[in-house]
C-alpha positions, -999 to 999 in steps of 0.1 A, spaced: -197 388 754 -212 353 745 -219 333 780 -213 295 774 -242 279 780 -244 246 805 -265 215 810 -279 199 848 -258 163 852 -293 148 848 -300 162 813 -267 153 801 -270 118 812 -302 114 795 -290 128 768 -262 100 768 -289 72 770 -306 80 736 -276 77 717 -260 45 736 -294 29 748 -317 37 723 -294 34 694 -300 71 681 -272 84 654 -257 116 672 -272 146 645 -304 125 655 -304 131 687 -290 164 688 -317 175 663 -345 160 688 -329 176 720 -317 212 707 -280 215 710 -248 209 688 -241 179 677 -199 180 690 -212 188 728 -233 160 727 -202 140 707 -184 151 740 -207 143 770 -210 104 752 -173 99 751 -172 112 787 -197 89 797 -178 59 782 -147 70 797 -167 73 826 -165 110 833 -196 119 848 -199 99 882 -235 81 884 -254 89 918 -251 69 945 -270 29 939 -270 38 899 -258 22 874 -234 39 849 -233 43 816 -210 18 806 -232 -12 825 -263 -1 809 -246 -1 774 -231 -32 781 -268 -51 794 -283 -33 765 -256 -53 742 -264 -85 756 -304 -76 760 -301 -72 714 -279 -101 713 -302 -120 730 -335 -110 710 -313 -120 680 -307 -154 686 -345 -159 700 -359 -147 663 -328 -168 648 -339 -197 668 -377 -189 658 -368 -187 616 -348 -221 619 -376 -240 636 -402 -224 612 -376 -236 580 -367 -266 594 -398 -277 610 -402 -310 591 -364 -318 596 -367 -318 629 -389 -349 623 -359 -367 606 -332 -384 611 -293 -366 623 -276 -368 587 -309 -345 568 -304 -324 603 -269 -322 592 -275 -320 555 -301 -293 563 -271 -271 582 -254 -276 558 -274 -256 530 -283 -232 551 -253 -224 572 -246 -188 551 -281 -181 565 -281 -192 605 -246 -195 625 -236 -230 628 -234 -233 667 -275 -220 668 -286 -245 637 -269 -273 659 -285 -259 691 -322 -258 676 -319 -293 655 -307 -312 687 -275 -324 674 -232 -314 685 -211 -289 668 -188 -319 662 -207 -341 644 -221 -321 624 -183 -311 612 -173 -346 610 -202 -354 586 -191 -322 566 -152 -336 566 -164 -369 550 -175 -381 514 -211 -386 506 -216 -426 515 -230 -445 483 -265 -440 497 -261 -401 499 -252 -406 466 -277 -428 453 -304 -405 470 -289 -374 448 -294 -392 422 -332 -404 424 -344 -368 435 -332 -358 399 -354 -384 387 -381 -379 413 -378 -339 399 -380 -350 359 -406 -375 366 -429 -346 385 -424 -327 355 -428 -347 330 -462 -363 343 -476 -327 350 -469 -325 384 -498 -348 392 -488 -381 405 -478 -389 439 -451 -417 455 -475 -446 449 -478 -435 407 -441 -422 409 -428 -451 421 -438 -473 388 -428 -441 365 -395 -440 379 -387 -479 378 -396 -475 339 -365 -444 340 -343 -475 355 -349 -463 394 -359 -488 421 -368 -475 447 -394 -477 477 -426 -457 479 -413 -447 514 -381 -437 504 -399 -416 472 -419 -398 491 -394 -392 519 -373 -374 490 -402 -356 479 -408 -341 512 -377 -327 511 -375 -312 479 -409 -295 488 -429 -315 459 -464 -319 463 -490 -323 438 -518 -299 429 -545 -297 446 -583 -304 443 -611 -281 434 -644 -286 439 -666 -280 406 -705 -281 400 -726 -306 378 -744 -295 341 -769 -321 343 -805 -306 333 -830 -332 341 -859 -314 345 -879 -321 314 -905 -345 301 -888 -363 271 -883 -405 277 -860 -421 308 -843 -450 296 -836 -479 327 -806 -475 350 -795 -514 334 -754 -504 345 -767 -502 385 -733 -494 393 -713 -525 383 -685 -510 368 -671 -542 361 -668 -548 321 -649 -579 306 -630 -563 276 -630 -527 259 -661 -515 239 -684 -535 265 -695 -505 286 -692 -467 279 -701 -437 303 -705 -400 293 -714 -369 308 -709 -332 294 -686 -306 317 -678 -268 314 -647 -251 313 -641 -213 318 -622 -188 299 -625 -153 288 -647 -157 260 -674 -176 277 -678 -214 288 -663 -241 270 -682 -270 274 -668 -308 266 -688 -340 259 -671 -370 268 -672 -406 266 -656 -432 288 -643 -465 284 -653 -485 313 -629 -511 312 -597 -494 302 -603 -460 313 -599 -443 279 -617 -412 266 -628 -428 233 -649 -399 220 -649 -359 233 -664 -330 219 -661 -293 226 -682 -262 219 -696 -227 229 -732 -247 232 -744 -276 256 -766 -291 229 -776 -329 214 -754 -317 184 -724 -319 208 -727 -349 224 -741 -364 190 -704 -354 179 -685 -371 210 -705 -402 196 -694 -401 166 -659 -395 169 -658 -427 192 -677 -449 171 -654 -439 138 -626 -446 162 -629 -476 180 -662 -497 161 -679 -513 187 -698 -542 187 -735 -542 191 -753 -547 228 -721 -517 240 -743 -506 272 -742 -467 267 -744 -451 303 -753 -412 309 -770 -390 332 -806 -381 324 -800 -346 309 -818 -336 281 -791 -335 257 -789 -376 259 -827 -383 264 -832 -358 230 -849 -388 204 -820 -375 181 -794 -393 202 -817 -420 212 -820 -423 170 -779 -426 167 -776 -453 199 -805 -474 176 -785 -466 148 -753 -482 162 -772 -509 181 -762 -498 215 -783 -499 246 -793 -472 263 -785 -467 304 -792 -437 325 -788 -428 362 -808 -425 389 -822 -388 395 -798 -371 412 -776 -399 420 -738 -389 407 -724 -420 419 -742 -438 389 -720 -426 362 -687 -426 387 -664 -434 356 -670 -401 335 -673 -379 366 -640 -391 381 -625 -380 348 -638 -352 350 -620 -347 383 -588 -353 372 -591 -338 338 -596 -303 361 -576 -308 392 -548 -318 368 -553 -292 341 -579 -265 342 -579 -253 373 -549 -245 372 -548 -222 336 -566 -195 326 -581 -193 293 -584 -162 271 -604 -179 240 -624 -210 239 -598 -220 210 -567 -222 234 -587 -240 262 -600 -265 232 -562 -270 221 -551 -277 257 -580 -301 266 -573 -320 234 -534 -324 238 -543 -336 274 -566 -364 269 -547 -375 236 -512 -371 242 -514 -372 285 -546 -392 298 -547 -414 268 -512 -424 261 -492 -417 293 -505 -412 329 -509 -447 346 -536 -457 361 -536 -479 393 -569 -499 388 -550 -507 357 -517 -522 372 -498 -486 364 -504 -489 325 -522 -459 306 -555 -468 290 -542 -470 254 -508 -495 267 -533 -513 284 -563 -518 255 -531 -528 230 -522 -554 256 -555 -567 260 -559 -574 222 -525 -587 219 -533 -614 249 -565 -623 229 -550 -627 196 -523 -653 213 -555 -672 231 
């Protein structure tokens, strides 16, 4: 005959405290200890019904379950509380409607009562700011973050609230710098950030130095007065890119560029051309570069006799000496290079080219130039001279 088998108090209590302490499913903890999983079904309902008497100063069953309860409930609110003040850190910062507005679109995320709790502000208010209309400012602040958004876009994610602010008054928005870049911050919209990228200057050679006669007075009168160029790389998959530029001092526009698999004279001999065909300067244009070899080469020196410029080069090691060219060179990869990745030196070529002739050239305002891009402000200049 099959004796039925039976369990000391104290292993049937502890049995109890897996599956209503520790959480474990029933077959779990049955599994783990050895024994059917309806006996230990029956010694937990006991214990909730309080069956099993707890020794003398213990607690029973049912208190620990119910500390247990309020111990998870607890630990639940403290990582709630934790998630809203790591999402709503800068919010904190502002003012009780974005508290409210920030409840508001994330209220299917955090309970209302904690958001409230964690952001400082009543229950009440913030459901009497949900009960009314969106006042004419609310409404007028909607409004410009769709602009703000388009106008990020649009100018390639690059300019910040001083730029945006003149880009968005040209959409037919007014508005503050503060109030721009208050919006910004809370749609999250930041610009891309700088990179740090290396010189291609090769100065060490014995071919002829002409005079630094630019000596950092970046201060021309009219366009085709002073032009600056430099040579840059750019990676991609095939190899290095590298560009030739030249820089109009006084309007800021590229006015010659060439690109190719070789830093040679040939390259920057066809940067000069292209800006001479384009733009015909006058004779005495001061023509400022680095000393590398490509521009001391007595090809080049040949062309700049040719188109009776004179010839400007900077100080040995001395970047700050042809500042024009190299801050383009800045922007061009902060804006645009760093932040592609080119599998042939064609597509990088076709990018570089729609950026300084469709975006630097034609559209992104400079601030030295009261918020007008180079070409706006070069057809303006002419057009005031024609009138005088």
């Amino acid at each position: 005959m099959k004796t039925r088998k039976t369990y000391p108090i104290e292993f049937r209590s502890e049995a109890v405290k897996l599956v209503l302490e520790q959480g474990l499913r029933l077959e779990g903890a049955a599994r783990r200890l050895g024994i059917p999983k309806g006996t230990l079904a029956n010694w937990v309902v006991a214990a909730k019904s309080g069956g099993d008497q707890p020794a003398p100063g213990a607690r029973s069953v049912s208190e620990l379950e119910a500390e247990n309860a309020k111990l998870r409930k607890e630990l639940a609110e403290a990582r709630l509380e934790r998630d809203v003040i790591k999402k709503a850190g800068r919010v904190l910062c502002s003012g009780i409607t974005a508290r409210y507005a920030w409840i508001e679109e994330h209220h299917k995320l955090f309970p209302v009562a904690l958001a409230c709790r964690v952001l400082a502000v009543s229950r009440a208010g913030y459901y009497d700011w949900r009960g009314r209309p969106p006042s004419k400012r609310e409404q007028e602040d909607e409004r410009l973050k769709l602009a703000i958004r388009a106008a990020h876009a649009k100018t390639r994610e690059t300019y910040g609230a001083r730029r945006l602010q003149p880009a968005l008054a040209a959409m037919g928005f007014e508005a503050g710098r503060d109030r721009i870049d208050r919006l910004r911050r809370q749609m999250d919209i930041r610009c891309r950030q700088k990179r740090k990228f290396k010189a291609t200057t090769h100065s060490a050679h014995s071919l002829p130095i002409a005079e630094n006669v630019l000596g950092q007075v970046f201060k021309p009168t009219r366009p085709n007065q002073v032009w600056t160029g430099d040579i840059t790389y750019i990676p991609t998959d095939e190899g290095w890119l590298y560009l030739a530029g030249l820089k109009d001092v006084f309007s800021c526009e590229i006015v010659g560029y060439a690109m190719g698999a070789r830093m040679t004279t040939e390259l920057v001999s066809k940067a000069l051309f292209r800006a001479v065909r384009h733009h015909r300067p006058p004779a005495g244009l001061i023509h400022h570069t680095d000393r590398g070899s490509q521009y001391c080469a007595r090809a080049y020196g040949d062309l700049l006799t040719q188109f009776h410029m004179q010839s400007s080069m900077s100080r040995k090691g001395n970047c700050f000496d042809n500042a024009p060219i190299e801050s383009f060179w800045g922007t061009l990869k902060n804006e645009l290079v760093h932040h592609r990745r080119y599998a042939t030196r064609a597509e990088a070529e076709a990018s570089i080219r729609e950026y300084i002739e469709i975006f630097y050239n034609r559209q992104r305002r400079h601030s030295r130039l009261g918020n007008l891009a180079p070409a706006e402000f070069t057809r303006r200049y002419w057009d005031s001279a024609k009138v005088a």
